[in-house]
N, C-alpha and C positions, 0 to 999 in steps of 0.2 A: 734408526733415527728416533731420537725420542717424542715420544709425542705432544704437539704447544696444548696448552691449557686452552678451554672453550670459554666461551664469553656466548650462555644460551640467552641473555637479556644484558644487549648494549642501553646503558646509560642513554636517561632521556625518552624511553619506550615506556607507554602505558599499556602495551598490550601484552598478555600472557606469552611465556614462551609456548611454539604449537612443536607436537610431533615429537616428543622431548627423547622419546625412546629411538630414533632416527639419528639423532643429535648426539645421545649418546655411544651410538654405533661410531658413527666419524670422526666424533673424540678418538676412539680406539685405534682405528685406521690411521693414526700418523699424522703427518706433517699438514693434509688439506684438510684435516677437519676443520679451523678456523673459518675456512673459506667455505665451507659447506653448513655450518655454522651459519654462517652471518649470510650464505643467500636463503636457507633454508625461514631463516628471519625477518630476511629482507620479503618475502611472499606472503608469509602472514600477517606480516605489518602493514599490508596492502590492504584496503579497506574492502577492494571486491573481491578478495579472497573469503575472509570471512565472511561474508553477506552469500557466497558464492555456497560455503561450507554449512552457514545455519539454514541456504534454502530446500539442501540436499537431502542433508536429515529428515529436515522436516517432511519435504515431499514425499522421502522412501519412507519413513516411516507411516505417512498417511495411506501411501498405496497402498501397504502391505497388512495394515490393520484394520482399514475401514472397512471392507470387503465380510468381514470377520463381526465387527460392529452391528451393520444393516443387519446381518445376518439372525444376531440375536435380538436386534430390534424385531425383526417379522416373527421369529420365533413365541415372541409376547404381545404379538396381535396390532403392533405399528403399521400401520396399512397406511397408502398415497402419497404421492411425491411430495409436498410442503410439509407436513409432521414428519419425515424421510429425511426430510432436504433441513429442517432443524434441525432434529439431532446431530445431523454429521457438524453443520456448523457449530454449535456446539462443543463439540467434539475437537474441533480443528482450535478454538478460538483456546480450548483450555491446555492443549498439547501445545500448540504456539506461544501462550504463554509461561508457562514453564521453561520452556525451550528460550524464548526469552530472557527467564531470569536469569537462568546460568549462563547466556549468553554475555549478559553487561557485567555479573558480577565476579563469573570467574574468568572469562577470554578478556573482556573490555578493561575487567577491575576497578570498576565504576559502582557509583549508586544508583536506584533505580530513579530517583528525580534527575539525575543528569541526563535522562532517557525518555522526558515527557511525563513521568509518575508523580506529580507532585498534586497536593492535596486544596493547596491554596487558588483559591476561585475556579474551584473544579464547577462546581454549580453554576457559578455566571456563566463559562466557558464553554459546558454542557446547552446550555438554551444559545447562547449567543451561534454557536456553531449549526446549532438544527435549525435556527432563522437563516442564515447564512446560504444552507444548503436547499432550506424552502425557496426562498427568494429567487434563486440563479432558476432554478426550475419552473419555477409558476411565472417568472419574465421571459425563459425562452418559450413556454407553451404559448405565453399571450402573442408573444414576437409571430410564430409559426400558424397563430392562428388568424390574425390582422393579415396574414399574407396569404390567407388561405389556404394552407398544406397542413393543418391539423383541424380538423372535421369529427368536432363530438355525436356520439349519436343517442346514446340513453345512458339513464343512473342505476345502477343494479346495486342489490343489498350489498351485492361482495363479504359474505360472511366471514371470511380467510382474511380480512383484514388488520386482526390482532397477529395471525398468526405469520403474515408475510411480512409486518413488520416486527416482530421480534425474531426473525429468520434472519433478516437483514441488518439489523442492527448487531446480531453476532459475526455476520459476513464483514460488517463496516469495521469493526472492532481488529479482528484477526487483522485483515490488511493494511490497515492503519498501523499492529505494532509490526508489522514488517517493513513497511516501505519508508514510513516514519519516524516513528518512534526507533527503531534499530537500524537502517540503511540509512535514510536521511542523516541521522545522526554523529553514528561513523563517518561518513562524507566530509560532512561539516567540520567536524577535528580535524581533517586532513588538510583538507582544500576551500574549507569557506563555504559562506553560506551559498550564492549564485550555480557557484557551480555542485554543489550537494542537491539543490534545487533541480539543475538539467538534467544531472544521472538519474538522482532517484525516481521522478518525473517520467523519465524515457522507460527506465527499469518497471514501474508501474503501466505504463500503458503498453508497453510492448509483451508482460506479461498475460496478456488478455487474448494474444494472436493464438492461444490454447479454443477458445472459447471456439464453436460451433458456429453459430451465426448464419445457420438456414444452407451451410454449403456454401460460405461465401468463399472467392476465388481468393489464392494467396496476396494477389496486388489491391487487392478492395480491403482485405487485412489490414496490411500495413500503412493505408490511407489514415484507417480509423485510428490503429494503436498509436500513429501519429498524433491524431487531431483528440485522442483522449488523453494522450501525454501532456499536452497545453492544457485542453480545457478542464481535466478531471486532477491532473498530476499537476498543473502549476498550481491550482486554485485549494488544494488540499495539503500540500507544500505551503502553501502560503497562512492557511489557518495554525500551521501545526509552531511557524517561526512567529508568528504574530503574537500569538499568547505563550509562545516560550512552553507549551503541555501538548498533551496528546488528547485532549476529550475535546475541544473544539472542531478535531478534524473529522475524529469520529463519528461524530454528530453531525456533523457537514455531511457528510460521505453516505450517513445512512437515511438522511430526510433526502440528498438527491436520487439514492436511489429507491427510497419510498415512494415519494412522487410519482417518478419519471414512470414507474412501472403498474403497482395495486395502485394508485389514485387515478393518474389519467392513462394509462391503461396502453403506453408504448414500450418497444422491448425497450432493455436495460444491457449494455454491450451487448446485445445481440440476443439475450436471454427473454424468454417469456416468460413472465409470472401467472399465466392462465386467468381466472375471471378478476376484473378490477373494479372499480368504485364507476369510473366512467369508459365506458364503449366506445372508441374512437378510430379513426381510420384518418392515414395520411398520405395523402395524394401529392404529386409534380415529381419532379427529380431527383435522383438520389441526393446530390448537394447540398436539396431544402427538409427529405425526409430523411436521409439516412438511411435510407435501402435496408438490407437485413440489419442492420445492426440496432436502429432507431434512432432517435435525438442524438445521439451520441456521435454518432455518424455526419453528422449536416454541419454546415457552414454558420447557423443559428448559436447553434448552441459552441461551437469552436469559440466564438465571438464573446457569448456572452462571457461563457466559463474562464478566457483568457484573461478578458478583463476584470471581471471580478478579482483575479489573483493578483492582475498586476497592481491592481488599486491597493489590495487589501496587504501586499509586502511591500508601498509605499508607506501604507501606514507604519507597518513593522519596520520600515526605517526611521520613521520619524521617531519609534519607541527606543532606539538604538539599536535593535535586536536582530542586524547583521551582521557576520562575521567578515571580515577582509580573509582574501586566502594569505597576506602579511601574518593578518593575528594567529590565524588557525597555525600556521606553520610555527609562529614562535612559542604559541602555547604549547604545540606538539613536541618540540627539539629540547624544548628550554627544562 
């Protein structure tokens, strides 16, 4: 039988053809390569395919090199966990970005402003996003503290306080071009803004169920990456569609977790930053503190973090600046 002619990019697709040497085998093979073709296309044209494939790399590649990394950091007299815990991020934020680039501009075939990189009111965007992320945090401590479950105790120098927040600001960075800037994104072309919103959102808080969090049990887990999916993931989804870029969320993302953790001194998903600016302890039920995990964890801050987002992508509708999954679909086919 001779064999049909392959079609590795149907008309109407902005995404690269994947797997191409695969493609080209089932070309060979006859009469079903078309059909193996066009599912083989149909998979990567899936948006959590890709997102599934840039998480991959990136993780294996982090496993497998940072080990390797630290190793010559100690080797040149890098001593202690926050100068330690720098560099990797560091590390992570510059390999993700790369990883990044070739992701929109040779899989997506995109520019990098179609992906939150644009230059125009980066500055405003930058301060407006680190009020943004001040604000929700110094309103749930005040909230938590009026009800008595957060209990300051003293002011310590906290010398580590340049250095945990330029830690975190590379950690805020890295995650933002993942879940936003590149997940969110892709989404959104697909299916619209709302629901690019719920995926990426869930996809963000659910990736956190890694974290440690003192040995908390798997069902107290999936509470949190619940209730950080709404408060952390809608409310950072919401900065990133509001101003149409990617440095407002960043800036959200890294003064909340500046705050929550060196300033007033609760864990951060479950993580401890060791000495803080203030000494505090948080007493009553897990619902009001958070139990291992901290703020993050509580009913308080679910609340506040929700709404914040939901206000703040009213506003972004009122800017026009959401997609119908109608549009997304006709821009995508068309």
């Amino acid at each position: 039988m001779k064999p049909q002619s392959i079609r590795c990019k149907p008309e109407g697709s902005q995404v690269a053809p994947a797997w191409l040497l695969l493609l080209c085998v089932g070309h060979f093979m006859g009469g079903g390569s078309s059909v193996i073709a066009n599912l083989l296309h149909a998979v990567w044209s899936f948006p959590l395919t890709r997102f599934f494939v840039f998480v991959l790399i990136l993780l294996l590649t982090l496993i497998f090199t940072e080990p390797m990394l630290l190793s010559i950091l100690s080797g040149f007299g890098v001593k202690g966990t926050l100068p330690l815990l720098l560099f990797s991020e560091i590390y992570h934020l510059i390999f993700c970005l790369g990883l990044f680039v070739i992701f929109v501009r040779f899989i997506e075939r995109a520019k990098l402003e179609d992906f939150g990189f644009k230059t125009e009111n980066a500055a405003k965007n930058l301060f407006l996003g680190a009020g943004f992320g001040t604000f929700l945090v110094v309103l749930m401590v005040l909230v938590m503290y009026a009800m008595g479950v957060y209990h300051p105790v003293k002011i310590n120098s906290a010398h580590d306080l340049l250095l945990s927040a330029v830690t975190l600001l590379f950690a805020a960075a890295t995650e933002e071009l993942i879940f936003r800037a590149y997940f969110l994104t892709i989404l959104e072309k697909h299916w619209g803004t709302i629901a690019a919103i719920v995926v990426s959102s869930l996809g963000f808080g659910f990736a956190h169920i890694l974290n440690e969090a003192g040995g908390a049990a798997v069902a107290e887990k999936l509470l949190f990456c619940t209730f950080l999916s709404l408060e952390a993931g809608l409310s950072l989804a919401a900065c990133y569609v509001f101003t149409r870029d990617i440095w407002m969320a960043i800036t959200a993302h890294w003064m909340w977790n500046y705050f929550e953790g060196p300033i007033f001194g609760t864990h951060v998903s479950g993580a401890d930053f060791g000495k803080s600016l203030i000494d505090a302890s948080l007493t009553g039920p897990d619902l009001l503190t958070g139990g291992k995990f901290g703020p993050e964890g509580n009913l308080v801050c679910l609340l506040v973090g929700t709404v914040g987002g939901i206000a703040l992508l009213y506003l972004a509708s009122k800017r026009n600046h959401l997609i119908s999954y109608a549009q997304a679909r006709g821009k995508h086919d068309g």
